[in-house]
MOPAC internal coordinates of N, CA, C and O (Angstrom, degrees):
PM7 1SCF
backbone

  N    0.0000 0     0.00 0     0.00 0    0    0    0
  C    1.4483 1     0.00 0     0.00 0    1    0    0
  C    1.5341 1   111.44 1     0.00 0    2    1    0
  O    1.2310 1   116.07 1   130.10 1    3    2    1
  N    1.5887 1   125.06 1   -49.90 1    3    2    1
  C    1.0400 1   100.24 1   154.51 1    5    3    2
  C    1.5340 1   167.47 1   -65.55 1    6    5    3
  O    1.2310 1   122.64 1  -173.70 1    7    6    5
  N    1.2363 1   112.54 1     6.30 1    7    6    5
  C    1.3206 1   167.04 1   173.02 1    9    7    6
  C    1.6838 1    99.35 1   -57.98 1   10    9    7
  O    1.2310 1   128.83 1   112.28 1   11   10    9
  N    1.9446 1   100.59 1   -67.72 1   11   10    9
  C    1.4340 1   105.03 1   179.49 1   13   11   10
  C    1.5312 1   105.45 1   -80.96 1   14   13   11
  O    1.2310 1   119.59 1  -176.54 1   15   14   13
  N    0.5466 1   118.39 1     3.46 1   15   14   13
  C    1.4994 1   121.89 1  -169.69 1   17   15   14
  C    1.7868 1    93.47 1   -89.20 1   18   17   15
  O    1.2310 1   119.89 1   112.87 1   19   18   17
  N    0.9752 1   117.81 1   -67.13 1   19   18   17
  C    1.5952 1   119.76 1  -161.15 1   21   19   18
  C    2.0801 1    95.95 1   -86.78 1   22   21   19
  O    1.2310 1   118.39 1   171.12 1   23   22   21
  N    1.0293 1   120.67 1    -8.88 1   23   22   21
  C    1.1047 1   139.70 1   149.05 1   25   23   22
  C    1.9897 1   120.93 1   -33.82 1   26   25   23
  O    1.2310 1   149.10 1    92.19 1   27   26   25
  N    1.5847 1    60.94 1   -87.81 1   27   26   25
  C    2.1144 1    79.52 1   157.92 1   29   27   26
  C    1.5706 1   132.85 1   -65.38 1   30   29   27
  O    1.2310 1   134.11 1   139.47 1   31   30   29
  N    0.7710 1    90.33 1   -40.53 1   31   30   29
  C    1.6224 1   100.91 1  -175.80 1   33   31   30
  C    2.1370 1   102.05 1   -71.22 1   34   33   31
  O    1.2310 1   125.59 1   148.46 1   35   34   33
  N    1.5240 1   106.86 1   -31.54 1   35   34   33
  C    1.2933 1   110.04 1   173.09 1   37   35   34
  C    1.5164 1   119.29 1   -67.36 1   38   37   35
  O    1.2310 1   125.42 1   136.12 1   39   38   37
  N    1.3579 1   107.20 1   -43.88 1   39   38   37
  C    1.5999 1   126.78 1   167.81 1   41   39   38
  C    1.3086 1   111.07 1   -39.87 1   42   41   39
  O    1.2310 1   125.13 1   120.65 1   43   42   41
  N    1.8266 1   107.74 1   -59.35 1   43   42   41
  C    1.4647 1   100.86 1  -155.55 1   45   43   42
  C    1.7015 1    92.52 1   -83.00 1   46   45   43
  O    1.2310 1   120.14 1   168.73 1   47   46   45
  N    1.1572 1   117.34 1   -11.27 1   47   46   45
  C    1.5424 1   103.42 1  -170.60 1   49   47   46
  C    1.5710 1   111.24 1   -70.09 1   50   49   47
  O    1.2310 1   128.79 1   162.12 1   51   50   49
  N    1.4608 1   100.66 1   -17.88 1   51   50   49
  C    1.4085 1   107.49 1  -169.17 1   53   51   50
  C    1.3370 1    99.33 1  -108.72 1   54   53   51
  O    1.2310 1   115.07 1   154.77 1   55   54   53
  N    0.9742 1   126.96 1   -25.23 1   55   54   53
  C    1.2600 1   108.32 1   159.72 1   57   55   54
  C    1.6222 1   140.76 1   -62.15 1   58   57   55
  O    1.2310 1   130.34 1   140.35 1   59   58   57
  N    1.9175 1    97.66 1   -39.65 1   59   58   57
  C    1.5102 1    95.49 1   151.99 1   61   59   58
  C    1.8148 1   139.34 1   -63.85 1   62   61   59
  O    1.2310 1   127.52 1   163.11 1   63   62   61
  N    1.3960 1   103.13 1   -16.89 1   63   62   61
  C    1.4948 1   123.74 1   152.97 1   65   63   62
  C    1.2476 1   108.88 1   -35.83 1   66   65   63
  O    1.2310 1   119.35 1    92.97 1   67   66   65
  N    1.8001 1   118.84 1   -87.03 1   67   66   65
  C    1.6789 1   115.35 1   175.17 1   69   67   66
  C    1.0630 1   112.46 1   -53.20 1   70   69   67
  O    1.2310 1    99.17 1   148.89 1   71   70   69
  N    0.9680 1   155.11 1   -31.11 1   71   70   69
  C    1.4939 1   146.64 1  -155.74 1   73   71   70
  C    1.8835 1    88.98 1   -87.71 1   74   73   71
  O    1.2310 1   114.79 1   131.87 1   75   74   73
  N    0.8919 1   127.47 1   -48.13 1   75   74   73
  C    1.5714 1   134.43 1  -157.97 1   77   75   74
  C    1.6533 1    83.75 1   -77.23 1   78   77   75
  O    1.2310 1   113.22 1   102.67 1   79   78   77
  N    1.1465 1   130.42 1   -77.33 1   79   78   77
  C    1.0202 1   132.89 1  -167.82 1   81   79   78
  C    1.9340 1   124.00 1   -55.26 1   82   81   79
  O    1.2310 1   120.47 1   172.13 1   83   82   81
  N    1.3083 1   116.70 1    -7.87 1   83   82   81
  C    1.2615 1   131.50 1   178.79 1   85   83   82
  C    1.4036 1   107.17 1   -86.74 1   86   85   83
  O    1.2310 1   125.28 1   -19.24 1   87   86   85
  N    1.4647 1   107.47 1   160.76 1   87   86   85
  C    1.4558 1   142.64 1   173.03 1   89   87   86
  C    1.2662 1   134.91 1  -128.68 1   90   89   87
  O    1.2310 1   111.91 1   -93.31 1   91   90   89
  N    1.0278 1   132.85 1    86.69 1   91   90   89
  C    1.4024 1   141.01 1  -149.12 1   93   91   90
  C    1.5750 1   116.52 1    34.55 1   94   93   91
  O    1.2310 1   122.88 1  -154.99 1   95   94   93
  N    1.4333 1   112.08 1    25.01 1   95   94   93
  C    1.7384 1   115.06 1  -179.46 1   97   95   94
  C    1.3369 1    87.04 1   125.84 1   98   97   95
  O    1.2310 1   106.54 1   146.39 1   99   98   97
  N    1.1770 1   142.63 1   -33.61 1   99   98   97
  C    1.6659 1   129.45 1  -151.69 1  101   99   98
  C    1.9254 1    93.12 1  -101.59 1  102  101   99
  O    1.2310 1   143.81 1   -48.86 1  103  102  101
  N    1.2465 1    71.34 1   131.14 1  103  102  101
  C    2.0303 1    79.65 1   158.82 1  105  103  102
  C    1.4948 1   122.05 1   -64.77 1  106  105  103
  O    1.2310 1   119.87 1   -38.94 1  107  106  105
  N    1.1194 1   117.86 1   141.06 1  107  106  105
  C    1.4348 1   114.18 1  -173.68 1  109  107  106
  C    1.2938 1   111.09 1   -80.80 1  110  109  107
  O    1.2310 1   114.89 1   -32.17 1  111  110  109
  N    1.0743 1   127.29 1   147.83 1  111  110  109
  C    1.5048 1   135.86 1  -168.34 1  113  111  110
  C    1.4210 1   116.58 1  -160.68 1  114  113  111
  O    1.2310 1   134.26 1   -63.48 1  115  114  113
  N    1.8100 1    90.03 1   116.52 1  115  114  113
  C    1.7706 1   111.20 1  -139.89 1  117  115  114
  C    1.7654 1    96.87 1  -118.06 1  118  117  115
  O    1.2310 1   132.00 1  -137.39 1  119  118  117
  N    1.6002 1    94.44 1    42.61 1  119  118  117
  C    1.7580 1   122.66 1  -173.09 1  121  119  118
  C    1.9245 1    96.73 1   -56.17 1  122  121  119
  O    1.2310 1   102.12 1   -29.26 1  123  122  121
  N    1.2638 1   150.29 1   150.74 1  123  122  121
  C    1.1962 1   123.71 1   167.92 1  125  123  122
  C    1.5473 1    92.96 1  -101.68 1  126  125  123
  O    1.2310 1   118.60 1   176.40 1  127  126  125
  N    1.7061 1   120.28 1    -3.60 1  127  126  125
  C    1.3181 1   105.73 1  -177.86 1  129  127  126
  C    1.7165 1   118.71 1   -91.70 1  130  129  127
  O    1.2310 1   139.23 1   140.91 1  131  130  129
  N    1.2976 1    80.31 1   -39.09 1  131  130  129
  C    1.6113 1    77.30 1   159.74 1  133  131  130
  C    1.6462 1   142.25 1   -57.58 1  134  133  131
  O    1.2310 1   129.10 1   149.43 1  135  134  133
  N    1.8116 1   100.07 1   -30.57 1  135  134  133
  C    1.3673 1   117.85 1   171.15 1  137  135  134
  C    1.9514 1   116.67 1   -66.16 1  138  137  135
  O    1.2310 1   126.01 1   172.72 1  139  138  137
  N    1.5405 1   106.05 1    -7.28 1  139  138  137
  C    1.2568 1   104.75 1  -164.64 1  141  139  138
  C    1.7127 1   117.48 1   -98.16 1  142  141  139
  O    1.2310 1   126.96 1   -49.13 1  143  142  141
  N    1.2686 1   104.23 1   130.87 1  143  142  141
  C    1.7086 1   111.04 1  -146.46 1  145  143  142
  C    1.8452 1    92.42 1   -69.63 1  146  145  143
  O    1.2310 1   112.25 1  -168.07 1  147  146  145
  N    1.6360 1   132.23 1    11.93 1  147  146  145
  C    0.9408 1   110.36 1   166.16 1  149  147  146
  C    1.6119 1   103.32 1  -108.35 1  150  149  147
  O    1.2310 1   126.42 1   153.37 1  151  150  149
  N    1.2207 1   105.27 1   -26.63 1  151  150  149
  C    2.0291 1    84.20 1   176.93 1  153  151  150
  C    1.8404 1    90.95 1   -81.65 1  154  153  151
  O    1.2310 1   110.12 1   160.06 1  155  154  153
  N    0.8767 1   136.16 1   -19.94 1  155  154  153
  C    1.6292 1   106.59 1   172.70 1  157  155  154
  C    1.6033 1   134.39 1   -67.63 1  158  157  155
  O    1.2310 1   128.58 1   162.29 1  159  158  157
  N    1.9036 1   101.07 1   -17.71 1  159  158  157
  C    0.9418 1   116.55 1   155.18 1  161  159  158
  C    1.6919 1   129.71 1   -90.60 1  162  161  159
  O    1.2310 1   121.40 1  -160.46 1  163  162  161
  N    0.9881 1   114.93 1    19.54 1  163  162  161
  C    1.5084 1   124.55 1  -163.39 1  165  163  162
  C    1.8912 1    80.20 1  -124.32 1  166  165  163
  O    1.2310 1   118.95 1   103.50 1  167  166  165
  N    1.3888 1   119.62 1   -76.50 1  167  166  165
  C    1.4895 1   112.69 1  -174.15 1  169  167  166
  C    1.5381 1   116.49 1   -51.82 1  170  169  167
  O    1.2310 1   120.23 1   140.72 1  171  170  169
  N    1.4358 1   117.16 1   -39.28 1  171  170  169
  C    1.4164 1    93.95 1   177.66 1  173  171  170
  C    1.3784 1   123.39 1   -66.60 1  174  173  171
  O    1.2310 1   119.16 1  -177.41 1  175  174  173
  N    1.4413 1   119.21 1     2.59 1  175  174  173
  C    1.2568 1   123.60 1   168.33 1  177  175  174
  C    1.8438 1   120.89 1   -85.12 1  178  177  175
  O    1.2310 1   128.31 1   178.19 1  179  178  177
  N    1.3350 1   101.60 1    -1.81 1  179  178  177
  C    1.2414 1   110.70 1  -171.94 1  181  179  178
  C    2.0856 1   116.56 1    76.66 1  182  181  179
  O    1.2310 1   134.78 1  -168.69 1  183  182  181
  N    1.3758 1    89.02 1    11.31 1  183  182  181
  C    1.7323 1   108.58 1   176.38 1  185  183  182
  C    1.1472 1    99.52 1   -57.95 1  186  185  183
  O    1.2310 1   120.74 1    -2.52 1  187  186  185
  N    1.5430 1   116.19 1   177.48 1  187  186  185
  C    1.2608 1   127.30 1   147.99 1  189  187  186
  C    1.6679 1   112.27 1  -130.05 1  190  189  187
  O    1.2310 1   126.01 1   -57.17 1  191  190  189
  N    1.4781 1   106.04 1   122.83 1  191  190  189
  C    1.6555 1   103.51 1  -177.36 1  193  191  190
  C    1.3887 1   112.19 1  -112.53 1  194  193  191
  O    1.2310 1   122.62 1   -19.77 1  195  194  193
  N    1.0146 1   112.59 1   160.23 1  195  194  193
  C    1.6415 1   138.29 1  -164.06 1  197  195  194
  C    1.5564 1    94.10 1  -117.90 1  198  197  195
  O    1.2310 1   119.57 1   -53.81 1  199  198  197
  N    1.1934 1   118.42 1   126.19 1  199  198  197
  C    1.5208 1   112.67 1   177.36 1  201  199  198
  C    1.3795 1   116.86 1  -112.84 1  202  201  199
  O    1.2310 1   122.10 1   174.80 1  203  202  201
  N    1.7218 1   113.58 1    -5.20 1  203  202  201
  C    1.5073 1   106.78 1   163.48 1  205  203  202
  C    1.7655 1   112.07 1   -68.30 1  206  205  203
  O    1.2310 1   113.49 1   127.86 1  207  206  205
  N    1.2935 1   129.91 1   -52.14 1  207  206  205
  C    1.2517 1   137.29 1   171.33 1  209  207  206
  C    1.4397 1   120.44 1   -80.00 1  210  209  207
  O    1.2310 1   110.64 1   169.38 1  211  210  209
  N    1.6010 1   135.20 1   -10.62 1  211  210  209
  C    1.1066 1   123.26 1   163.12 1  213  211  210
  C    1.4451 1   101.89 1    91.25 1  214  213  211
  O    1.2310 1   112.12 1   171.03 1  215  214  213
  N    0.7823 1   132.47 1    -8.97 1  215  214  213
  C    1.9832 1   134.57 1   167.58 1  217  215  214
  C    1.3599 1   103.99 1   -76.90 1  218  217  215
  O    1.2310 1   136.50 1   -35.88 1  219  218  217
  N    1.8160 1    85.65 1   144.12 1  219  218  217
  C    1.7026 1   100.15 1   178.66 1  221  219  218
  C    1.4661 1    90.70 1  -131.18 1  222  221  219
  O    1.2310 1   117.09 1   -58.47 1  223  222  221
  N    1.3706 1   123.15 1   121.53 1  223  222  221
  C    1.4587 1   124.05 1  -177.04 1  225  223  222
  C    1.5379 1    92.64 1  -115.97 1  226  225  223
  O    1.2310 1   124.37 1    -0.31 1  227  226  225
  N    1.3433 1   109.21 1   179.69 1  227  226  225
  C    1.4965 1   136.02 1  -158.43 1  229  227  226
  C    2.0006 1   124.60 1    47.32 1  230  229  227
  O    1.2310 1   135.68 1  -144.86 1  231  230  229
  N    1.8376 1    87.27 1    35.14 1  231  230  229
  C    1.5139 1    74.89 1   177.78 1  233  231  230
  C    1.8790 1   105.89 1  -133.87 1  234  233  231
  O    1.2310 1   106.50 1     0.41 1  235  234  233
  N    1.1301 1   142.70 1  -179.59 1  235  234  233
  C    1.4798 1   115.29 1  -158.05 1  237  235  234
  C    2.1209 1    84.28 1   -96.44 1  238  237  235
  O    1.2310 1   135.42 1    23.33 1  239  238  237
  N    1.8004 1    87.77 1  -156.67 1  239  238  237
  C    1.3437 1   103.80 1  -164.09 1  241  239  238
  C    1.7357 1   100.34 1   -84.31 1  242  241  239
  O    1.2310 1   121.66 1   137.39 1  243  242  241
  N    1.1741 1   114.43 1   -42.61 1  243  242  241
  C    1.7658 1   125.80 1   152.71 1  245  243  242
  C    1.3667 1   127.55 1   -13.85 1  246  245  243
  O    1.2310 1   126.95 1   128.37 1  247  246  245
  N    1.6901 1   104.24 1   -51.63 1  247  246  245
  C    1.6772 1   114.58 1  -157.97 1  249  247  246
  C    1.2770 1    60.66 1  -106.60 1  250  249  247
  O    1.2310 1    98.30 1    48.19 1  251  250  249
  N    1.7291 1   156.45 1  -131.81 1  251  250  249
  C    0.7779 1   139.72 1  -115.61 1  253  251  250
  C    1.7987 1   133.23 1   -44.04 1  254  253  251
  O    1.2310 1   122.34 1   159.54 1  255  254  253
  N    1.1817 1   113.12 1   -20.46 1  255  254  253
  C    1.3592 1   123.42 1   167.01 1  257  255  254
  C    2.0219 1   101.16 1   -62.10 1  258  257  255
  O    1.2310 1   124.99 1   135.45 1  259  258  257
  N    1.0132 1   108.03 1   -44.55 1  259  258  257
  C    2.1433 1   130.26 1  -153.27 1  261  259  258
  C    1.8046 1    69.38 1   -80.17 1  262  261  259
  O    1.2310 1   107.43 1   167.79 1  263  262  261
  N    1.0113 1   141.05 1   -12.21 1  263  262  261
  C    1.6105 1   108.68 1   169.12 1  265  263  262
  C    1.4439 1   111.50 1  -148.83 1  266  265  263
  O    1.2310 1   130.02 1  -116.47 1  267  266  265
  N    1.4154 1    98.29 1    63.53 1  267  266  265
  C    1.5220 1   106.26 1   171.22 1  269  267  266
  C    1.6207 1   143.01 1    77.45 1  270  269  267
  O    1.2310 1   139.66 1   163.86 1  271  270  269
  N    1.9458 1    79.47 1   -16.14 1  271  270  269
  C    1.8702 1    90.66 1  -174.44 1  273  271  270
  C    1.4014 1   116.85 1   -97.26 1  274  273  271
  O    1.2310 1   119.89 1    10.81 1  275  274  273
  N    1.7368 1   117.82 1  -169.19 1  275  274  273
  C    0.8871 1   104.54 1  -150.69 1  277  275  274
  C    1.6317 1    88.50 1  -130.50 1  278  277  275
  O    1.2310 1   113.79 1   -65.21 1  279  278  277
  N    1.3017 1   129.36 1   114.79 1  279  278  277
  C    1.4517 1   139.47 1  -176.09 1  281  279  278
  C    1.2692 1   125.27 1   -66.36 1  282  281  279
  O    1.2310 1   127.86 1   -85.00 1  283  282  281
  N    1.3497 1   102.47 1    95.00 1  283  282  281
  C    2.3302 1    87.82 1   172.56 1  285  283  282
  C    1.1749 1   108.76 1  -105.20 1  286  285  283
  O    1.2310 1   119.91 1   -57.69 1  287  286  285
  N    1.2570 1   117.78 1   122.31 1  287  286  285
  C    1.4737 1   106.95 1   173.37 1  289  287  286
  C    2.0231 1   107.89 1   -87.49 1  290  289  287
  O    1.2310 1   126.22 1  -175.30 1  291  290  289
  N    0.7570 1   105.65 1     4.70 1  291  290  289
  C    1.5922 1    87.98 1   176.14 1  293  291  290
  C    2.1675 1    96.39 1  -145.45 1  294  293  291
  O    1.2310 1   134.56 1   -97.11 1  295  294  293
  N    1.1350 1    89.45 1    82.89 1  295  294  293
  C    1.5635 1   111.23 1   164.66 1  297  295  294
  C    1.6405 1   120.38 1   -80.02 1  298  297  295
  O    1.2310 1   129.85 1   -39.30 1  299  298  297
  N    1.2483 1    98.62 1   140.70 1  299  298  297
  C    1.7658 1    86.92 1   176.97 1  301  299  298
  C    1.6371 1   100.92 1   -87.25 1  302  301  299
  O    1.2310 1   136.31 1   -23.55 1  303  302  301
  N    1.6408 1    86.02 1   156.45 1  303  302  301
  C    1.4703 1   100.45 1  -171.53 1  305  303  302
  C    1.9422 1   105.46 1   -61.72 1  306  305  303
  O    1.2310 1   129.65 1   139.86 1  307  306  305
  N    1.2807 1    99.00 1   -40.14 1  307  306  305
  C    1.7019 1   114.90 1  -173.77 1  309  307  306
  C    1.2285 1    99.59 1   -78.98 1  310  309  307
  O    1.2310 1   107.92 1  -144.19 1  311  310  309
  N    1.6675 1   140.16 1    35.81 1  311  310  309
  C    1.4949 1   112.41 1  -171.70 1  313  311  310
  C    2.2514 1    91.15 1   -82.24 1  314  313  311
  O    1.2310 1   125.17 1   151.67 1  315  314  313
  N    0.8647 1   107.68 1   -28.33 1  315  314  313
  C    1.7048 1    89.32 1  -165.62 1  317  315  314
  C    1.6204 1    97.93 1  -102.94 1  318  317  315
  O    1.2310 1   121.57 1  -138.31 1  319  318  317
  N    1.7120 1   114.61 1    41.69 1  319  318  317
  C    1.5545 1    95.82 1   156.95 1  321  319  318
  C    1.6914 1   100.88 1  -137.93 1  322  321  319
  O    1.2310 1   130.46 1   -76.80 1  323  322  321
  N    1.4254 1    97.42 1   103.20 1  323  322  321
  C    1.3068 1    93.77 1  -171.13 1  325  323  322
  C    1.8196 1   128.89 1   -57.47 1  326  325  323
  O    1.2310 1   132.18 1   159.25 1  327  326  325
  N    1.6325 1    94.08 1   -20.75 1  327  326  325
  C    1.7476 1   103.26 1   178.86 1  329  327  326
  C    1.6946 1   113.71 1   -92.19 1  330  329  327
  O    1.2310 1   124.65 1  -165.50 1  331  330  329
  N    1.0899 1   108.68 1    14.50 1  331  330  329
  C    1.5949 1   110.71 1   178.53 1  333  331  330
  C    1.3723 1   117.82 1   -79.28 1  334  333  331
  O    1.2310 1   127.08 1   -53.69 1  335  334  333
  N    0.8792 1   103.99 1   126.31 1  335  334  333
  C    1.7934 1   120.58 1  -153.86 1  337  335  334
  C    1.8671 1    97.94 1  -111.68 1  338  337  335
  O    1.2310 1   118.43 1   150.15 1  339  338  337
  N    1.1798 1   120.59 1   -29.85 1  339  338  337
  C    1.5990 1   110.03 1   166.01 1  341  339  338
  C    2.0404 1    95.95 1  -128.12 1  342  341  339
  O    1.2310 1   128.81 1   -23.08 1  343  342  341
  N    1.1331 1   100.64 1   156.92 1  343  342  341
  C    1.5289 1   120.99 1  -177.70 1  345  343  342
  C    1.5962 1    96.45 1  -147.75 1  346  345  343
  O    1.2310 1   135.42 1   -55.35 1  347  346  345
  N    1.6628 1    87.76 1   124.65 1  347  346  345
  C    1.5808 1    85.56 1   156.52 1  349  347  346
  C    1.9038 1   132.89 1   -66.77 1  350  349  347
  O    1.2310 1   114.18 1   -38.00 1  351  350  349
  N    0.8895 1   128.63 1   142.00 1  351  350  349
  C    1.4664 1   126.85 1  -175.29 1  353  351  350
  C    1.6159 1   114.27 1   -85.49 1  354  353  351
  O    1.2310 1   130.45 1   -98.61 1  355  354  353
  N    1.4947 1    97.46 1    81.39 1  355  354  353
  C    1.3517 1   109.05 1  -171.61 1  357  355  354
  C    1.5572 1   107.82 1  -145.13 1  358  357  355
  O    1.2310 1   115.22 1   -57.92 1  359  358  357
  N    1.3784 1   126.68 1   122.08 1  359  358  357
  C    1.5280 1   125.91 1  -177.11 1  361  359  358
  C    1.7070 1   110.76 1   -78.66 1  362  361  359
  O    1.2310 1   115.04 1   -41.94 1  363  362  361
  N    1.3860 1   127.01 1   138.06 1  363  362  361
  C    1.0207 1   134.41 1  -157.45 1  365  363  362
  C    1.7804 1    74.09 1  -136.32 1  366  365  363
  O    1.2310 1   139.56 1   -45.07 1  367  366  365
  N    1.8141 1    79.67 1   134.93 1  367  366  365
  C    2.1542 1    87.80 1  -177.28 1  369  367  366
  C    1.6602 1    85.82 1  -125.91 1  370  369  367
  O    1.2310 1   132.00 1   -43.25 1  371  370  369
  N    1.5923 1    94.43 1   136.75 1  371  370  369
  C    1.2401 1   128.93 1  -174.90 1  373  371  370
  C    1.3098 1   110.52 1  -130.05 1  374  373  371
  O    1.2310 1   120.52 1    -2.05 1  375  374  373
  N    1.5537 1   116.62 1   177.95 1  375  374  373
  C    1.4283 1   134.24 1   170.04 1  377  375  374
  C    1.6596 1   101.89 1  -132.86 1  378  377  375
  O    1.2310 1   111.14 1   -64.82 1  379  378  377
  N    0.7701 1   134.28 1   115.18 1  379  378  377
  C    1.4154 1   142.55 1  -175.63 1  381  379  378
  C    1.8624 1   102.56 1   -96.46 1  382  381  379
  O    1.2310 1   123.81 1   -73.95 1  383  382  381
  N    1.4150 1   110.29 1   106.05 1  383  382  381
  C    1.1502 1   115.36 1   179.10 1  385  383  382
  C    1.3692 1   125.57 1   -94.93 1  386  385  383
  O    1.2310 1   127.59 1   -47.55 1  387  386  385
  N    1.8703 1   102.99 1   132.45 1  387  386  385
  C    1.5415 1   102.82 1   175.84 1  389  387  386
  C    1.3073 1   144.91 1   -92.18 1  390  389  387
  O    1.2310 1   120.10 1   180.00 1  391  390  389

């Protein structure tokens, strides 16, 4: 019996956990990258952003103009390794966000 006892009492503790921690059903999620008004504007585009460098790639030169950024379509592949001594010669298209 005591067994169920500390049983239960574990349940409901954790159960008031999710409940405290929820949002209309959704878990709260206290991401700071997700909270940031440029990857929210980069994903609702179906982009994908990088939040150490501020690029949102996979979206055209259009959607990146429609939110402020700044479009390269032919980026070097090596722009964020500063000690890279060979790069392949291939343009990588970005939106560089401000």
């Amino acid at each position: 019996m005591k067994y169920f006892n500390a049983a239960f009492i574990i349940s409901v503790v954790l159960l008031a956990f999710v409940v405290a921690c929820t949002n209309t059903g959704k878990l709260v999620v206290d991401d700071p990258v997700k909270l940031n008004p440029l990857y929210q504007s980069c994903t609702k585009l179906s982009g994908t952003y990088d939040p150490q460098y501020k690029e949102c790639s996979g979206i055209t030169k259009d959607q990146c103009e429609s939110i402020n950024g700044t479009f390269n379509e032919c980026g070097s592949a090596c722009r964020h390794d500063p000690n890279a001594t060979l790069c392949t010669m291939q343009c990588v298209i970005y939106c560089q966000m401000n």
